[in-house]
Residue, then its C-alpha position, 0 to 999 in steps of 0.5 A: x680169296x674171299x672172293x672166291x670162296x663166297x662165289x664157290x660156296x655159293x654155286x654149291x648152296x644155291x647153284x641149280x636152285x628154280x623156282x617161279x614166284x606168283x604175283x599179280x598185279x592190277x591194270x583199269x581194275x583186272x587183274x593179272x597174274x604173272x609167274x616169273x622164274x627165278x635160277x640161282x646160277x652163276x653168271x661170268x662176272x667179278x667186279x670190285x666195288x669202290x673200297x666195299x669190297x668184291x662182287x659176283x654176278x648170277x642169273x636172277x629173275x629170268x625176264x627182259x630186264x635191264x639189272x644184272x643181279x650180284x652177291x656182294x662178299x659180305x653175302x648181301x644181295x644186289x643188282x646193278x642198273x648199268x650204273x655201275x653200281x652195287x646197289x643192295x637189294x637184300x641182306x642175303x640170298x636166303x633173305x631174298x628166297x624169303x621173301x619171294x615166298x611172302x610175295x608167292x603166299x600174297x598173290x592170291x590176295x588183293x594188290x592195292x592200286x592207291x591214289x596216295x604214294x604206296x609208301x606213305x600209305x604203307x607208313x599210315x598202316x599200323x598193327x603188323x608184324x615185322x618178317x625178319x627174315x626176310x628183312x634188312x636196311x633196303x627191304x621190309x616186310x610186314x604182315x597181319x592176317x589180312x594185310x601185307x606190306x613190302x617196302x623197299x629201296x628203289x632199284x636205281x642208282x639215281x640218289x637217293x634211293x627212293x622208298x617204294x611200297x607194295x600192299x595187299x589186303x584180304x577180305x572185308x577187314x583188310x580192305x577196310x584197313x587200307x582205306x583207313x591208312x589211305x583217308x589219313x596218307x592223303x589228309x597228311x598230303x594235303x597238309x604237307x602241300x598246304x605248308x609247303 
């Protein structure tokens, strides 16, 4: 019943919802804009997940992608790789729609291309404001003027799931920032792989 009830309430919510999402990205220094659209309408299929309940599929980011993306009943949000698996990818759909405008409101902004791992150069950034809305156990986000950090779970049912991070920076304080953060992530590499 429960099952029902979040698949309907769902398709009247959010059922017909579009939009595109900005973003960009950076190859051997040029940058690309990309503008995927996202459709909130239901898909065909129901699933019981092991002892966690039941869940339902939807459209999602309409691009070649091997996910399925799913509404747990708890409202959680997730997609399966093939695995079989609910794997929770937000703590809701508005959560999700949140953070798609933080992705969109960044695009413009410089998408930094590191030579340390993004997430432990995200650790290494200090000084940001969490966005609890658009925020749970799988993603945060965190901002200032002139950074920003998305982190996030891995989409992948191989465990653990692994941390990932993306980040932008703006102007010359910005930039600045991150080339702080990235000197220290890299020194603490060093130090880890002169121990280990």
């Amino acid at each position: 019943m429960m099952l029902v009830i979040r698949r309907e309430g769902s398709e009247q919510r959010y059922g017909g919802l579009r939009y595109q999402v900005r973003s960009s990205y950076t190859v051997q220094g040029e940058r690309h804009d990309v503008l995927p659209d996202w459709h909130y309408d239901l898909g065909q299929g129901l699933w019981s997940g092991s002892a966690h309940g039941w869940y339902f599929d939807w459209l999602g980011e309409r691009v070649s992608s091997p996910a399925r993306y799913l509404v747990h009943t708890d409202g959680r949000v997730g997609v399966d790789d093939g695995g079989g698996t609910f794997l929770e990818i937000a703590p809701s759909l508005p959560a999700l729609i949140e953070s798609h405008a933080l992705t969109d409101t960044v695009s413009t902004w410089d998408r930094v291309t590191a030579e340390v791992d993004g997430f432990a150069l995200a650790e290494q950034l200090d000084g940001l404001t969490d966005v609890p809305e658009a925020s749970g156990c799988t993603i945060r986000w965190r901002l200032s003027d002139n950074v920003a950090v998305e982190e996030f779970r891995n989409w992948s049912s191989e465990e653990p799931r692994r941390w990932r991070a993306f980040i932008w920076s703006r102007g010359h304080a910005g930039r600045r920032q991150v080339e702080d953060a990235a000197a220290l992530a890299a020194a603490m590499q060093q130090t880890t792989a002169g121990t280990g």
